[in-house]
N, C-alpha and C positions, 0 to 999 in steps of 0.2 A: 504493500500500500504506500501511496506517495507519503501520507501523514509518516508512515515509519521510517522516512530516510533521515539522513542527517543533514543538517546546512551544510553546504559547497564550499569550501575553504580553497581558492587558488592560490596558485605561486606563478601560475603561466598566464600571462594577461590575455594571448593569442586564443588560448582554450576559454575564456573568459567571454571575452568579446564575442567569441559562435555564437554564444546562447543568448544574448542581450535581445536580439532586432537587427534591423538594416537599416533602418531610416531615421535612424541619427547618429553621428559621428563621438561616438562613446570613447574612443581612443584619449581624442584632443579632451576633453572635460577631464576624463580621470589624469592626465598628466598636468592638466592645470591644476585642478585640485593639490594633486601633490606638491606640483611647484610653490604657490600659494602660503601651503601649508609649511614648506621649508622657511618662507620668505618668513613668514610668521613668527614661528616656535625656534627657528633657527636651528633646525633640525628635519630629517624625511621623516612620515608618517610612520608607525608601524603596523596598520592597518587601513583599506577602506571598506565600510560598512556598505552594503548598500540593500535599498527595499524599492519596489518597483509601484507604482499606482497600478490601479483596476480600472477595468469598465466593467460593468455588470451587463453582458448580452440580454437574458431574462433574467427575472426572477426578484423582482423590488421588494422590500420590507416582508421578506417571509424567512430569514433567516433564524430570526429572535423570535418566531413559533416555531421552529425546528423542522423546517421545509429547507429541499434543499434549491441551491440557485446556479448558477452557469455562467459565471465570469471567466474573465482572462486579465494577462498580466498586461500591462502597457510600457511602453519603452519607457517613456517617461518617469523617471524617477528620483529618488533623495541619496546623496551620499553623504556622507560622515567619513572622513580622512581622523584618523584619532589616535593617541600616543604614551605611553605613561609621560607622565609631568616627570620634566628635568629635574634631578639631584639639588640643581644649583636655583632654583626658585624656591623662595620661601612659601609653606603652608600658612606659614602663623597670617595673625590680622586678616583683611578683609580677602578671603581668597580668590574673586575675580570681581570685577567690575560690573554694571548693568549689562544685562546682554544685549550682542548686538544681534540684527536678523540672520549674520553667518557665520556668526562665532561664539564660542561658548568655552570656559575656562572652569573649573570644578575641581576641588580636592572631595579625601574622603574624611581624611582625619584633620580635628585641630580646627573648625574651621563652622563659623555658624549656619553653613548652609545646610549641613548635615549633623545631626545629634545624634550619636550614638544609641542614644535612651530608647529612640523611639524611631531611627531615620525619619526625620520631619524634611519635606523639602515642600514650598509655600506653592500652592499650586493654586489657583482661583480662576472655578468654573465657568463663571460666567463673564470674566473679562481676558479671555486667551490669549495668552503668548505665544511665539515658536517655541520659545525655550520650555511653557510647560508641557509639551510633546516630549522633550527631550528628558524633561526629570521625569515625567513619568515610566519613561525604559527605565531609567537610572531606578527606579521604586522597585521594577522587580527584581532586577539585578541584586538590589540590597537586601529585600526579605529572603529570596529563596538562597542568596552563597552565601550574606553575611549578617546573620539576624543579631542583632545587638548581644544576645547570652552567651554568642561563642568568642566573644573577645576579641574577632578574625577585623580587619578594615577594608574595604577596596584600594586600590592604587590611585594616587591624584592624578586626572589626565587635562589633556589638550586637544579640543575636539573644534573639527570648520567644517559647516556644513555649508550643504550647495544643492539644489533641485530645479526640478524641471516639470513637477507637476502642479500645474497653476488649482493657486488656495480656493477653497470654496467651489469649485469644480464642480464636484461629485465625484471627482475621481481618485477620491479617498488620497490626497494628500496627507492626511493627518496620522493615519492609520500607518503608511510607508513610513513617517517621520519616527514613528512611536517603532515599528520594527525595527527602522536602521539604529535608534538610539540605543535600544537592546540590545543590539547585536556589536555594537561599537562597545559598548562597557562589560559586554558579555569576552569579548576578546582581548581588549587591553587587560582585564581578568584573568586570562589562559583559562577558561569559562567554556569555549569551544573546541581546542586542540591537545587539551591537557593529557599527557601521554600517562600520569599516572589513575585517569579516571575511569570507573569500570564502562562507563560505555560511553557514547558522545549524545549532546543535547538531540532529540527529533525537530524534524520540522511541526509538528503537533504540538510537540510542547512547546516551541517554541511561539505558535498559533496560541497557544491557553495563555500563557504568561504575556502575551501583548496584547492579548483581551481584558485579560483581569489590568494592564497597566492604562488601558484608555477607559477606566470606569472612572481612574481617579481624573478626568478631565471632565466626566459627568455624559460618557457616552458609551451605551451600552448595545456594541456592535460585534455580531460574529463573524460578517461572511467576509468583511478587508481585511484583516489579518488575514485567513485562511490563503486570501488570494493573493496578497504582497510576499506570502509564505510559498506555497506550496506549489506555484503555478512551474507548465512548461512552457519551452517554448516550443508555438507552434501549434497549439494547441488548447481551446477551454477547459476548464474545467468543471465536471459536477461536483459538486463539494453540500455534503450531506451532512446532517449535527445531531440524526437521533438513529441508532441508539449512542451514537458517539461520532466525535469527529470523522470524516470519511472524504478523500480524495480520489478522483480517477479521470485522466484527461483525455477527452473527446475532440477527436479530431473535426478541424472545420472545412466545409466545401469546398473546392475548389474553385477559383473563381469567385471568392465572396469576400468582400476586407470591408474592413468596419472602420467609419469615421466619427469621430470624435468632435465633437460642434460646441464651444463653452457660448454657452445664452450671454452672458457678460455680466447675468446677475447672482452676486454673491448669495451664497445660503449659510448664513452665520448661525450653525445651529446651537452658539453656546449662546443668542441672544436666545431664537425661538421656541426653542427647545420648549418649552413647559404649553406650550400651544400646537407647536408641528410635531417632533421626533417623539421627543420623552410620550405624549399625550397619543399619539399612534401605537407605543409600546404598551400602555397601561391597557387602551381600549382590545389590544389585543390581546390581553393576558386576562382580562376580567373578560369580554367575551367567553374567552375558551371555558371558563368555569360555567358562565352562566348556562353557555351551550350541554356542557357535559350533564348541568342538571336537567338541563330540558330534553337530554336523549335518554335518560335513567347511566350514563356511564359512571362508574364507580370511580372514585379518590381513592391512591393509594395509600398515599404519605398517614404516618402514625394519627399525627394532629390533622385531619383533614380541612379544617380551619384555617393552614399557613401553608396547604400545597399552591402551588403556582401553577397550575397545570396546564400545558401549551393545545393551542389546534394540533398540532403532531400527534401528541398524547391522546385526546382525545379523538382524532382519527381512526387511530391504530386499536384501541381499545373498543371502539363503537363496530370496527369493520370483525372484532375477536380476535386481534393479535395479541398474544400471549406473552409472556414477561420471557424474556431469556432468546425472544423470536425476531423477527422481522419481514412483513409485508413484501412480496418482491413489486417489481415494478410493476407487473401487469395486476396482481392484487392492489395497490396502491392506486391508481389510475380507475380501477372499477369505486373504489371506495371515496374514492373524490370527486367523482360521478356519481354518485349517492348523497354524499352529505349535503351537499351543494341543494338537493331538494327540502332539507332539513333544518333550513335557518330560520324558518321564521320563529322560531323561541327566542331568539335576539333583537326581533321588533318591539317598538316601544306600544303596550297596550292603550296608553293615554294618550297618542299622536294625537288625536282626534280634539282632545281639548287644549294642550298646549302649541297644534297645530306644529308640529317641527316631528323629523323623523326619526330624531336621536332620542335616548332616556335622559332623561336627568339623574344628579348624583343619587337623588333619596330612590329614586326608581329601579339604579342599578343596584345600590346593596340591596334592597329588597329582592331583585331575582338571584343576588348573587348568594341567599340563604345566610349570612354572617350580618354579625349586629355592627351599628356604623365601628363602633371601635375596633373589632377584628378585619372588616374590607380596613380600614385605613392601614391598622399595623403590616397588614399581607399587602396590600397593594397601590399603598399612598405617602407609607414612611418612608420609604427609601428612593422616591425619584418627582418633581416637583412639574405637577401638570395644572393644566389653566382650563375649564370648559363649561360653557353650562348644558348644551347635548350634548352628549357621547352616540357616536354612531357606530354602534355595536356591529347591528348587522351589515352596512357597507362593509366594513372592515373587513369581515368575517368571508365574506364573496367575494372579496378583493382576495383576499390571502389564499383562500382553495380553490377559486379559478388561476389565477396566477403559480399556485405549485404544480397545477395539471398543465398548462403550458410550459412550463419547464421540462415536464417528463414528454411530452410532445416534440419539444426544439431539440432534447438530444439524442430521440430515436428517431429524429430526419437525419441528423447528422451522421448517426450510426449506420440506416440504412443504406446510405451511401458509400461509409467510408471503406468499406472492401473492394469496391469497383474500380476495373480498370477504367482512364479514360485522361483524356487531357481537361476535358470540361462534365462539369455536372450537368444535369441534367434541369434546365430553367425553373423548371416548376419547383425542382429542390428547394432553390433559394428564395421562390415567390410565397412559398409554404414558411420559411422559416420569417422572411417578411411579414407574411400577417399575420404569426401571432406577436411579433413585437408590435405591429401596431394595434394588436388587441391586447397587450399589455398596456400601452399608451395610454388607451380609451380606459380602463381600469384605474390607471395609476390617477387618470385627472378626474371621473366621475365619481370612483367608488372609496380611494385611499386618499384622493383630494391631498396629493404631494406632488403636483406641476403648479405651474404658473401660466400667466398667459403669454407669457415669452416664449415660455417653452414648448407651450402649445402651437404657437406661431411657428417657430423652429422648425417642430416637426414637421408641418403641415407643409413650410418650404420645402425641407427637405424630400419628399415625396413627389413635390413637383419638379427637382430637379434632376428624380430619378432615382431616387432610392427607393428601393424596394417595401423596407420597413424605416421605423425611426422611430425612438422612444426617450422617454427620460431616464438617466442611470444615475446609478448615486442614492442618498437620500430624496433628494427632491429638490421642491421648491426653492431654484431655481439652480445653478450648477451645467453642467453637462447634458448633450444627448447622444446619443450613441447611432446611427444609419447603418442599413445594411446596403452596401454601394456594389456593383457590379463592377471586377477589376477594370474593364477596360475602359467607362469612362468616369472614372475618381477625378482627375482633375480638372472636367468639366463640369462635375460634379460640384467641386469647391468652390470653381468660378460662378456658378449661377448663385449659388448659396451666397458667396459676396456681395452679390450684384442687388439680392431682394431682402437679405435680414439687415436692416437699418444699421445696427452699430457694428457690423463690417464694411460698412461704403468707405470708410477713407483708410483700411488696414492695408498694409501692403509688405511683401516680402517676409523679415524674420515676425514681424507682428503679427499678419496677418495666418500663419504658421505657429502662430503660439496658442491662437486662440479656434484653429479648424483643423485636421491633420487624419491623416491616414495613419493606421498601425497598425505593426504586426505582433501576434501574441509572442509576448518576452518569457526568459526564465523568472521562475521566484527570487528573495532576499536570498547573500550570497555574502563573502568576506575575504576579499584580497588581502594575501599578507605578503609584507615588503621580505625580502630577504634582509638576512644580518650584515 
């Protein structure tokens, strides 16, 4: 399983650069980097870290109910050049400076950015920095090799970062930052290639550990780590979370490449959060409960009161899969073809007089059987959401139509991928087109996480020839992802310039930062300098 291998540590840049992509010049960056980095520290790197951005082909907000989704890696991505700190710098007093957007200086010991006691590093959710990405690697690094009782410290280092995946995207910049920073303190640690350790880190764990490190930025995402982690190149990947993490890469058409279109409007989700992200997470967590009551599906968990129980769970337990088991795909696909007729128990009974199609708060604990004090401590203490509907059952339609199209887009891909031929067969990739654009229609009517930029986008998009075209990412607003036919991609961009308003005056490397063709890249990775 891909989840079981270990991160890529090269010594050979040439073996390196295979796997990266073609269509951007990775040589020239990673030697500036270096260079840079000498000019700096006055010294070469001993590592670069690096974590790649995603586009999510299908599969929007169904990760965090345990549906699995179908990304790919994108060239585009974060490096971290990083060092132990020199002998001849002092730790004491103030150990580095304010940070800047591409530089970052840090000791472990001695020094009050880090406390022993407790590893505090000041992290504040709702007004983000680059650098809180970067403490937050530094957090797991700290709990899992050096928990304050063992006496052990990290190494002081010297880290300069540099990216290419533009913020706010959707193309999970945050997530690449939060892996390469892991992986940069994971290795100036000897964390990675330690010859005396019994086995070497997975890419799994290393997926766990930079999930559990972007909760401390107040965002609670599975499927970007997976895919900044685990990806090939060349290939998508399904990446599945029940019963456990699960990778496996699916080869794409021939003849199909994917463009990447950023709308130019940011998606600050540590401002919105309590209204967009966080508040789509809740409704789909309290859904899944209220659903399970309304199918008669049984609660496992001891306390049935503080189970969390996902649509996945739910699913699998309504369709009688059995604990220790797993649904195969064709069972899976019949069962989400079934539930899907079974949501009206997540209809609001009082629409009628409050006239709106959501519940309200008193509405939801009331189906959700727990007194207000138990829904809050299970599903209100720990993540801060804003609403007076909750739209239970969009949600709910949104999330198990959208996981049946994913199992849909990768047996198109599969039926094909045996066949000889130079070209697929049209219809292949008109098939995989609409259902991205029936994710589209999903993601704006039912999960209400587009915008009307992004609506607009699409809809160019399609007129200038793409087949499908969708929103990836979070949402509301960021990235769209088209499915473009190889041969005319760059007429393709050209018309897209010519009708989406805030590309009329971009031109050359601008206009390239913000529209672009790619090829699926490998996963995060870790260059080490020879002695």
């Amino acid at each position: 399983m891909a989840a079981e291998q270990s991160i890529p540590i090269y010594t050979n840049l040439n073996e390196l650069y295979q796997n990266l992509g073609t269509t951007l010049n990775h040589a020239e960056r990673w030697d500036h980097l270096a260079k840079e980095f000498a000019q700096r520290f006055g010294r070469k790197p001993a590592y670069i870290a690096r974590a790649p951005g995603r586009v999510n082909l299908i599969g929007e907000h169904i990760d965090y109910a345990l549906f699995g989704a179908f990304p790919a890696a994108v060239e585009r991505d974060i490096l971290i050049a990083c060092a132990p700190r020199s002998a001849t710098i002092s730790d004491e007093g103030d150990p580095s400076p304010a940070l800047e957007p591409y530089q970052t200086s840090g000791s472990g010991q001695g020094s009050d950015a880090v406390h022993a006691e407790g590893w505090h590093l000041e992290i504040n959710p709702k007004e983000l920095r680059w650098e809180s990405y970067v403490k937050a690697g530094y957090y797991g690094v700290l709990e899992h090799y050096f928990p304050p009782s063992s006496g052990q410290h990290p190494v002081p280092v010297d880290l300069l970062v540099t990216g290419t995946v533009p913020a706010g995207s959707g193309l999970s910049s945050s997530a690449a930052m939060v892996v390469a920073s892991t992986l940069a303190f994971l290795a100036v640690n000897d964390k990675l290639d330690d010859s005396h350790a019994s086995r070497k880190l997975t890419k799994g764990e290393l997926v766990m550990m930079a999930m559990e490190n972007e909760k401390r930025v107040g965002k609670h995402i599975f499927l970007d780590q997976a895919a900044s982690v685990i990806s090939n190149p060349g290939a998508a990947l399904y990446i599945t979370f029940f019963p456990s993490l699960a990778a496996s890469p699916t080869p794409l058409p021939k003849g199909a490449v994917f463009v990447c279109a950023n709308s130019l409007v940011v998606s600050d989700k540590a401002v919105t959060a309590k209204t967009n992200y966080n508040l789509r997470v809740v409704e789909t967590l309290v859904g899944a409960r209220i659903l399970a009551r309304s199918l008669g599906v049984q609660l496992h968990d001891t306390d049935t009161k503080k189970e969390k129980i996902t649509y996945r769970e739910v699913l699998g337990r309504f369709a009688g899969e059995e604990a220790g088991s797993e649904l195969t795909v064709d069972q899976l696909t019949k069962a989400l073809e079934g539930i899907l007729e079974n949501l009206n128990g997540l209809k609001s009974t009082k629409a009628s007089e409050h006239g709106a199609t959501g519940v309200t708060i008193d509405e939801m604990i009331d189906l959700s059987g727990l007194t207000e004090a138990e829904f809050t401590e299970t599903y209100l203490s720990w993540i801060e959401v804003e609403a007076t509907y909750f739209q239970l059952y969009k949600r709910a339609k949104h999330v198990f139509s959208e996981a049946l199209r994913v199992l849909q887009f990768r047996q198109t891909c599969l039926d094909v991928s045996g066949e000889v031929g130079e070209e697929e067969p049209v219809e292949v990739l008109q098939r995989l087109g609409e259902l991205m654009n029936e994710s589209q229609a999903s993601c704006t009517e039912l999960y209400e996480c587009s915008c009307l930029e992004i609506d607009n986008l699409t809809k160019l998009a399609r007129q200038a020839g793409a087949l499908g075209s969708r929103v990836t990412g979070a949402g509301w607003g960021g990235c769209t992802v088209s499915l473009v036919p190889e041969a005319i991609v760059d007429s393709f961009i050209a018309k897209v310039k010519e009708t989406y308003g805030p590309y009329k005056d971009l031109e050359g490397d601008r206009l390239g930062e913000v529209i672009f063709a790619t090829t699926p890249s490998s996963g995060a990775c870790v260059y080490k300098f020879e002695e």
